[in-house]
N, CA, C and O atoms as CSV, one atom per row, in Angstrom:
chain,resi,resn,atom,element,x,y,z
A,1,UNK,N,N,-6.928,-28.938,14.412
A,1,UNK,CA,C,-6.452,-27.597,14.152
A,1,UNK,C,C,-7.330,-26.958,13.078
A,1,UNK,O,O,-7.335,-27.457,11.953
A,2,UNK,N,N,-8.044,-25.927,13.346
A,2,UNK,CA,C,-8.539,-25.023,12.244
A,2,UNK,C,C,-7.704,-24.056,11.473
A,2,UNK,O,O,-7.052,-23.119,11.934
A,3,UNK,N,N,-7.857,-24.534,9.870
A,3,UNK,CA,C,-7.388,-23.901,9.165
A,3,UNK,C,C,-8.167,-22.503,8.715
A,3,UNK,O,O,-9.364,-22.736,8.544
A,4,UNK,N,N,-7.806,-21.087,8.473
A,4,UNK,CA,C,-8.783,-20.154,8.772
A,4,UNK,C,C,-8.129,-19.458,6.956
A,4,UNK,O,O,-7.138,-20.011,6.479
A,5,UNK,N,N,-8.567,-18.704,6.448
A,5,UNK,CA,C,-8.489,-18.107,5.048
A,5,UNK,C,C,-8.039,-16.756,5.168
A,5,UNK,O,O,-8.631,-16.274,6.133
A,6,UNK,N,N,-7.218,-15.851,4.611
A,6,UNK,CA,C,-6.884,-14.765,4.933
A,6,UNK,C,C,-7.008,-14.121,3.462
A,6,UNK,O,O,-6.319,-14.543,2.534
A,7,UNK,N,N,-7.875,-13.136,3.320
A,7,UNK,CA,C,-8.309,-12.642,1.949
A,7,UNK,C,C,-7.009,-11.323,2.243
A,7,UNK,O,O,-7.025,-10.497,3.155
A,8,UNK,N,N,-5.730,-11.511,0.918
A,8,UNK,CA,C,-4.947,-10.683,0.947
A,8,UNK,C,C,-5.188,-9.696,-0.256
A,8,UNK,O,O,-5.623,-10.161,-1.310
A,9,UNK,N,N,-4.967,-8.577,-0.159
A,9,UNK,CA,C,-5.433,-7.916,-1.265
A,9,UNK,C,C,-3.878,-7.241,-1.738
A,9,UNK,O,O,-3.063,-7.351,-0.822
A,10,UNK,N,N,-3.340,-6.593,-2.945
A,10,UNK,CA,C,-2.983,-5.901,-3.409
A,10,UNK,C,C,-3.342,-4.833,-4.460
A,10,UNK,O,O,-4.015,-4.853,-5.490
A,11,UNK,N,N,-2.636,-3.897,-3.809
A,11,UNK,CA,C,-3.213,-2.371,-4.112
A,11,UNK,C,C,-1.599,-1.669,-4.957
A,11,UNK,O,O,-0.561,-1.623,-4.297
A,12,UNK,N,N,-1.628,-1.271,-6.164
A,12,UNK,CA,C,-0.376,-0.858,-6.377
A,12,UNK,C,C,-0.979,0.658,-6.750
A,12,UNK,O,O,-2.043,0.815,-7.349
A,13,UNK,N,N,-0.162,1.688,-6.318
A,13,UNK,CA,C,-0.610,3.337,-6.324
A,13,UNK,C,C,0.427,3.640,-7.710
A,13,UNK,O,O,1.304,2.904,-8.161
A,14,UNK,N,N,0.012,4.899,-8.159
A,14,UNK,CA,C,1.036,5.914,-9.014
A,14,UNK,C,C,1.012,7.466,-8.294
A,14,UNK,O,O,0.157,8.348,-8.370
A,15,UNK,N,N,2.334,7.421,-7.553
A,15,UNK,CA,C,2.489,8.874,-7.212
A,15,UNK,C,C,3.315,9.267,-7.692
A,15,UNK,O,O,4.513,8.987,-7.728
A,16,UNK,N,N,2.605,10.094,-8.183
A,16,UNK,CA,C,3.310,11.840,-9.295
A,16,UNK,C,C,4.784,12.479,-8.547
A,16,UNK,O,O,5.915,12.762,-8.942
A,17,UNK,N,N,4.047,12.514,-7.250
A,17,UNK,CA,C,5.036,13.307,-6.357
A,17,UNK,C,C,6.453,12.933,-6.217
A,17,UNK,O,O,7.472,13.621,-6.260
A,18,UNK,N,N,6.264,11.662,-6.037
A,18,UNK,CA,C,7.401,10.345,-5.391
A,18,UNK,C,C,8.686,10.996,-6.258
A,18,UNK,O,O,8.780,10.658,-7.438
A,19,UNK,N,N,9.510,11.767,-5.791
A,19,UNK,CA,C,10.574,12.536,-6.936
A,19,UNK,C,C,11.859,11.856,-5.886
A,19,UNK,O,O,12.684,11.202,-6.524
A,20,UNK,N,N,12.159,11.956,-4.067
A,20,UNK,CA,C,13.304,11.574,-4.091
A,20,UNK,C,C,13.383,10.364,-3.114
A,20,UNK,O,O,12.325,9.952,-2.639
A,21,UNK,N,N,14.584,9.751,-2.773
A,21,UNK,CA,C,14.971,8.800,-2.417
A,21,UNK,C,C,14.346,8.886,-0.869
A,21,UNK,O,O,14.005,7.836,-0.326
A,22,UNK,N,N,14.250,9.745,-0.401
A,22,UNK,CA,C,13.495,10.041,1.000
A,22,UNK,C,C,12.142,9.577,1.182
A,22,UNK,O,O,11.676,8.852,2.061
A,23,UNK,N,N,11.541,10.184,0.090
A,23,UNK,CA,C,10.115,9.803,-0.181
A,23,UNK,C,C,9.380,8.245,-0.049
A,23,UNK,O,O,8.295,7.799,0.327
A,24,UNK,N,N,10.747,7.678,-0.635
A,24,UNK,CA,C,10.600,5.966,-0.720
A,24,UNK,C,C,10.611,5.460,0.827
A,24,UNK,O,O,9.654,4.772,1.181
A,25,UNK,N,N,11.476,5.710,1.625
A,25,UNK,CA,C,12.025,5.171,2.985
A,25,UNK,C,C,10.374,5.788,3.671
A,25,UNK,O,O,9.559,4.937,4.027
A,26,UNK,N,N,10.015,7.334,3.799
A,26,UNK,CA,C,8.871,7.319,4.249
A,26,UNK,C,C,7.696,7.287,4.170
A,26,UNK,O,O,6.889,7.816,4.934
A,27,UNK,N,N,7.412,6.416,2.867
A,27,UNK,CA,C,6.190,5.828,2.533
A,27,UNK,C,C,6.079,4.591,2.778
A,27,UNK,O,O,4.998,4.010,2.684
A,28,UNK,N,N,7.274,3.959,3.157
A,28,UNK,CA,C,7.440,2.597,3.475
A,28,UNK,C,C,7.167,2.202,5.024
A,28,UNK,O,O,6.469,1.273,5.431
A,29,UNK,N,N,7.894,3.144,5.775
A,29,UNK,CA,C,7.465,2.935,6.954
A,29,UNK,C,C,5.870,3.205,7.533
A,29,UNK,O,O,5.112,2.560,8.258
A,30,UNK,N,N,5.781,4.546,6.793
A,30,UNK,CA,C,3.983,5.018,6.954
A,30,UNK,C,C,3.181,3.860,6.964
A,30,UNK,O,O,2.637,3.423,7.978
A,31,UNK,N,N,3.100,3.318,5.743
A,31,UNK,CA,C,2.621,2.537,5.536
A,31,UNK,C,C,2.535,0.454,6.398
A,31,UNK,O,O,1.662,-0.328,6.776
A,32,UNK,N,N,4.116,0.496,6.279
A,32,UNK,CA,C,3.684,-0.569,7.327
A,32,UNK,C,C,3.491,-0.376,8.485
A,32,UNK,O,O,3.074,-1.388,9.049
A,33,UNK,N,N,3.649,0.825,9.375
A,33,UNK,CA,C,2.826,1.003,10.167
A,33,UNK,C,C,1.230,1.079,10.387
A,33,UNK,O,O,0.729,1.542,11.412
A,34,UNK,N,N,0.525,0.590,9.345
A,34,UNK,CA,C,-0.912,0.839,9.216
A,34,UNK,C,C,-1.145,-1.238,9.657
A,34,UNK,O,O,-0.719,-2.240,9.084
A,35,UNK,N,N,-1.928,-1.061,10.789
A,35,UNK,CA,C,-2.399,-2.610,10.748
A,35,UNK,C,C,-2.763,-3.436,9.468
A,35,UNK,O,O,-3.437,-3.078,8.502
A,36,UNK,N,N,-2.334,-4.267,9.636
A,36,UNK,CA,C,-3.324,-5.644,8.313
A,36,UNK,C,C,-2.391,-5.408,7.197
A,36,UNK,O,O,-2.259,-6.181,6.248
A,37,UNK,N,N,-1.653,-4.131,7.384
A,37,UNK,CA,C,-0.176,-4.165,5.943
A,37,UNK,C,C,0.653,-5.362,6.047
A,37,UNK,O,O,1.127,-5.735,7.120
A,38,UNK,N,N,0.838,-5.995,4.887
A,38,UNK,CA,C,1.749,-7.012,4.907
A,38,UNK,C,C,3.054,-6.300,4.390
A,38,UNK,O,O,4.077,-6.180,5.064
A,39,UNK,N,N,2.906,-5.901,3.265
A,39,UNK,CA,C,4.212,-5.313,2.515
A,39,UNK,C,C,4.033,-4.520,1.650
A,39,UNK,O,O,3.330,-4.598,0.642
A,40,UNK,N,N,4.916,-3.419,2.165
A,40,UNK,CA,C,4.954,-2.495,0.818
A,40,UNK,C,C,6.483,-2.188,-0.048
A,40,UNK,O,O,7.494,-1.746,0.499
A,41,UNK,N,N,6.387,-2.467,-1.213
A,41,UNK,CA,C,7.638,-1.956,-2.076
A,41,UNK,C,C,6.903,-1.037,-3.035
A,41,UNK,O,O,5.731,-0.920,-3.390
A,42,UNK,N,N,8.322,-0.288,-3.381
A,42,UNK,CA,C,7.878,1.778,-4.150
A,42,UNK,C,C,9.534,0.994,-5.291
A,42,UNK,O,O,10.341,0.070,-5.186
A,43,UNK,N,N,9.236,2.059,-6.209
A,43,UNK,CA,C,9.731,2.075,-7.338
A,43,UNK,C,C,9.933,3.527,-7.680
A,43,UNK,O,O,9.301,4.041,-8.604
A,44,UNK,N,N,10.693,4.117,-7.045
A,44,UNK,CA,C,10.874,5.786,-7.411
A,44,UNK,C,C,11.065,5.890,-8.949
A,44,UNK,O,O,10.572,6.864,-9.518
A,45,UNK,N,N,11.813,4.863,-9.733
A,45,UNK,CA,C,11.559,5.752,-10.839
A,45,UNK,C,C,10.428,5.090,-11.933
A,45,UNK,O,O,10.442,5.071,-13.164
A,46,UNK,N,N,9.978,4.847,-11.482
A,46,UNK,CA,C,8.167,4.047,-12.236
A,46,UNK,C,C,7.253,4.913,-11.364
A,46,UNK,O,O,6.130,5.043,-11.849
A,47,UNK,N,N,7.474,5.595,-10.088
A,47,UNK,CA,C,6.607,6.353,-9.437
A,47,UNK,C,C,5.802,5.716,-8.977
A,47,UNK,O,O,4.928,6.389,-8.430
A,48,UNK,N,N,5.638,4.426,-8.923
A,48,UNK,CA,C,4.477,2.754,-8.073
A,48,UNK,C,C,4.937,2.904,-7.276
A,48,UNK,O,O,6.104,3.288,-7.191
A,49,UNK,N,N,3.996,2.594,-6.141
A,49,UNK,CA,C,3.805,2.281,-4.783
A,49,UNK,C,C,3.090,0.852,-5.090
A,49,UNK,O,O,2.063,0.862,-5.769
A,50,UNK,N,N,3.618,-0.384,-4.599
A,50,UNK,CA,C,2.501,-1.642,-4.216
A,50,UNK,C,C,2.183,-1.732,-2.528
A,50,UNK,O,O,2.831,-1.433,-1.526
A,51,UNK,N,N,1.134,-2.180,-2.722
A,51,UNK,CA,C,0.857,-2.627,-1.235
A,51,UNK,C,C,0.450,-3.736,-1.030
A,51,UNK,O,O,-0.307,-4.088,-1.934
A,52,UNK,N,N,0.620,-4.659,-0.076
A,52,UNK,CA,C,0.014,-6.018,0.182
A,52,UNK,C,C,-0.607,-6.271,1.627
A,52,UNK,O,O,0.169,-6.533,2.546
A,53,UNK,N,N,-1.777,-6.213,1.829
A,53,UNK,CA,C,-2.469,-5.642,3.022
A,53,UNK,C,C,-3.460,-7.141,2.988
A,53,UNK,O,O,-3.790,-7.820,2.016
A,54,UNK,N,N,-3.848,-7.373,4.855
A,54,UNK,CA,C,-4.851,-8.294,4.928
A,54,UNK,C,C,-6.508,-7.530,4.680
A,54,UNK,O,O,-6.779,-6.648,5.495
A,55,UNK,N,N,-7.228,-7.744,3.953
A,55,UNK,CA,C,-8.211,-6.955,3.592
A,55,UNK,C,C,-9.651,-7.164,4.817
A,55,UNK,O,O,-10.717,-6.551,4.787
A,56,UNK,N,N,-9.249,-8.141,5.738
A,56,UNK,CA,C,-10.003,-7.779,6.764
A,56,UNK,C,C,-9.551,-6.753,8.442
A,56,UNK,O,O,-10.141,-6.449,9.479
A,57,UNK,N,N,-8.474,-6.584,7.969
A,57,UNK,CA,C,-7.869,-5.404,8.848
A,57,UNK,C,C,-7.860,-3.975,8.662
A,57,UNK,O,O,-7.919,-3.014,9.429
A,58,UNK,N,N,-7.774,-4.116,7.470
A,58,UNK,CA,C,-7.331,-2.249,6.943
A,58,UNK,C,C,-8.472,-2.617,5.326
A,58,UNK,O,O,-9.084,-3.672,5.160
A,59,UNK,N,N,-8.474,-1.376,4.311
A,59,UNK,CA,C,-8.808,-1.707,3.313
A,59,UNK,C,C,-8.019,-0.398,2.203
A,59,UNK,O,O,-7.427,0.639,2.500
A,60,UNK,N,N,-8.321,-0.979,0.959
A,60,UNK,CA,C,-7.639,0.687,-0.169
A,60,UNK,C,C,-8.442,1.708,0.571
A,60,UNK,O,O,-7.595,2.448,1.073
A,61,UNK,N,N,-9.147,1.963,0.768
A,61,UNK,CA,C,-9.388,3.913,1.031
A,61,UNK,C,C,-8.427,4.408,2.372
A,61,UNK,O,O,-8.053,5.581,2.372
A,62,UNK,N,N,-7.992,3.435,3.614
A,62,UNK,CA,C,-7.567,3.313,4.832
A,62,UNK,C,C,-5.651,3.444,4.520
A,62,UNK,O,O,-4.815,3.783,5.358
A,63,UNK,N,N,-5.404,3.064,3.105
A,63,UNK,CA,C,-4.309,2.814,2.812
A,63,UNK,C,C,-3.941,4.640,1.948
A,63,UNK,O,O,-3.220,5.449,2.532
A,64,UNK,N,N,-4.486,4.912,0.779
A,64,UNK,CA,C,-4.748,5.752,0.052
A,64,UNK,C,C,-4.810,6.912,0.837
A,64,UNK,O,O,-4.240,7.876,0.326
A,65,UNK,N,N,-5.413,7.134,2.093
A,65,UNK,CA,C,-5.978,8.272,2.921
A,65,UNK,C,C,-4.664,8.202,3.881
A,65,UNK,O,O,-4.659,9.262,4.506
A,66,UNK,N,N,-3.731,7.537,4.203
A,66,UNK,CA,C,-2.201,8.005,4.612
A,66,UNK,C,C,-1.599,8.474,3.651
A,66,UNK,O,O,-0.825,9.360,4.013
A,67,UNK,N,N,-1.595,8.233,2.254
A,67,UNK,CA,C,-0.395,8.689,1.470
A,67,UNK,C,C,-1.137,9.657,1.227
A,67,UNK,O,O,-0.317,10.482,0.825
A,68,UNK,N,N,-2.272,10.218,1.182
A,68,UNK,CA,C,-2.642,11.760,0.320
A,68,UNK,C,C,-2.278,12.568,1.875
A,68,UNK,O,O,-1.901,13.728,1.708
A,69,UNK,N,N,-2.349,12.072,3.458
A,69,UNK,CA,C,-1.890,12.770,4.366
A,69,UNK,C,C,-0.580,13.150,4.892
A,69,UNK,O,O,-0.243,13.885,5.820
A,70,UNK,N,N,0.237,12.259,3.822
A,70,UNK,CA,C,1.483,12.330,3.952
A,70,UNK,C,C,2.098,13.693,2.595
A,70,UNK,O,O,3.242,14.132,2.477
A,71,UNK,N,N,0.939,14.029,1.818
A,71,UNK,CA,C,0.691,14.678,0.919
A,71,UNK,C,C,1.170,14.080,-0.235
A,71,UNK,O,O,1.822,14.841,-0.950
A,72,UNK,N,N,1.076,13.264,-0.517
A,72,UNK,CA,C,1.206,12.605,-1.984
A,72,UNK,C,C,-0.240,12.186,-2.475
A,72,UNK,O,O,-1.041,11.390,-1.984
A,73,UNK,N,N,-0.322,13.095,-3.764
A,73,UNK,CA,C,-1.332,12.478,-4.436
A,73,UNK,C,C,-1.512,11.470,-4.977
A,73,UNK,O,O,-0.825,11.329,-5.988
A,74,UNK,N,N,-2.491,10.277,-4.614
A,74,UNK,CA,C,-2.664,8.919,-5.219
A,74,UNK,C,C,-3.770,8.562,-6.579
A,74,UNK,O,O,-4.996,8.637,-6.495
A,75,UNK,N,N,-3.364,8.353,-7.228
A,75,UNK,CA,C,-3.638,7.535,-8.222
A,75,UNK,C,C,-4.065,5.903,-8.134
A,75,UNK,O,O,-2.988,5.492,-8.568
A,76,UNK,N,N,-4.674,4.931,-7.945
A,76,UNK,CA,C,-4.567,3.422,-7.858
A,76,UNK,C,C,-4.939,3.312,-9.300
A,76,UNK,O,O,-5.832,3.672,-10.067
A,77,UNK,N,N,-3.335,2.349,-9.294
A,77,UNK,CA,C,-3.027,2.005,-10.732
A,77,UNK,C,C,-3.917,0.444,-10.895
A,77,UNK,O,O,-4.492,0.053,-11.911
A,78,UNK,N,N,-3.831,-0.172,-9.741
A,78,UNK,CA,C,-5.002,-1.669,-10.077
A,78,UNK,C,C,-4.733,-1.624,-8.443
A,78,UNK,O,O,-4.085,-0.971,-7.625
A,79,UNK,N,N,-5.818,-2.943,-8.513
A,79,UNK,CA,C,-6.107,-3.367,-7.110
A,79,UNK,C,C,-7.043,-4.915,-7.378
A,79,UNK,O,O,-8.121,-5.120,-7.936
A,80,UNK,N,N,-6.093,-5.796,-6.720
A,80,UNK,CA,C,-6.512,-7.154,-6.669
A,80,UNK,C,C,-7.001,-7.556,-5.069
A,80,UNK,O,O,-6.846,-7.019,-3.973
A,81,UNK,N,N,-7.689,-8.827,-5.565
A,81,UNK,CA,C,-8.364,-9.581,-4.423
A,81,UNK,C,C,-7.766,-11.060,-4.171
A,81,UNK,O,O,-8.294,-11.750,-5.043
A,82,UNK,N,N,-7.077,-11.720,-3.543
A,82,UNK,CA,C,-6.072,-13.020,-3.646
A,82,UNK,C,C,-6.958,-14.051,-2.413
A,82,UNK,O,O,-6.689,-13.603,-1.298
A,83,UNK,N,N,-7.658,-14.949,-2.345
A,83,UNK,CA,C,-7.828,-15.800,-1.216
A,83,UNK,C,C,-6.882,-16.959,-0.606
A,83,UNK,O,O,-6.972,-18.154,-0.885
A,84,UNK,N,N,-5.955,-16.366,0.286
A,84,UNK,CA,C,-5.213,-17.763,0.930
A,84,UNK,C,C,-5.510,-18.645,1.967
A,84,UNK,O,O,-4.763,-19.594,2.205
């Protein structure tokens, strides 16, 4: 059996916008609808967005470029590189 490596990345955003409880439910779905997303949790009142994405499927600009089309302006507060 080949064991294969999956480079997971996390990306956590700061949106300004993120004001109501709506906002949370449809940034969540947006988002895991984007291939290679593993998980996303939001924090409406810290205004964070995290993301946990496979970084050979999708990447941050692919992630970032739904939420500014969803019209929320993004900020990336950090962004890590994890090898599993």
């Amino acid at each position: 059996m080949e064991v294969g490596t999956v480079a997971k990345e996390s990306a956590y955003f700061y949106l300004e916008d993120m004001r109501d409880p709506r906002h949370v439910g449809k940034i969540k779905r947006e988002l895991d609808g984007i291939p290679g997303v593993i998980s996303v949790a939001a924090n409406l009142e810290s205004h964070r967005v995290s993301v946990d994405f496979d970084n050979s499927a999708t990447d941050l600009p692919a992630v970032r470029e739904r939420l500014e089309k969803m019209g929320f302006r993004s900020d990336v507060a950090a962004d890590e590189t994890h090898i599993m």
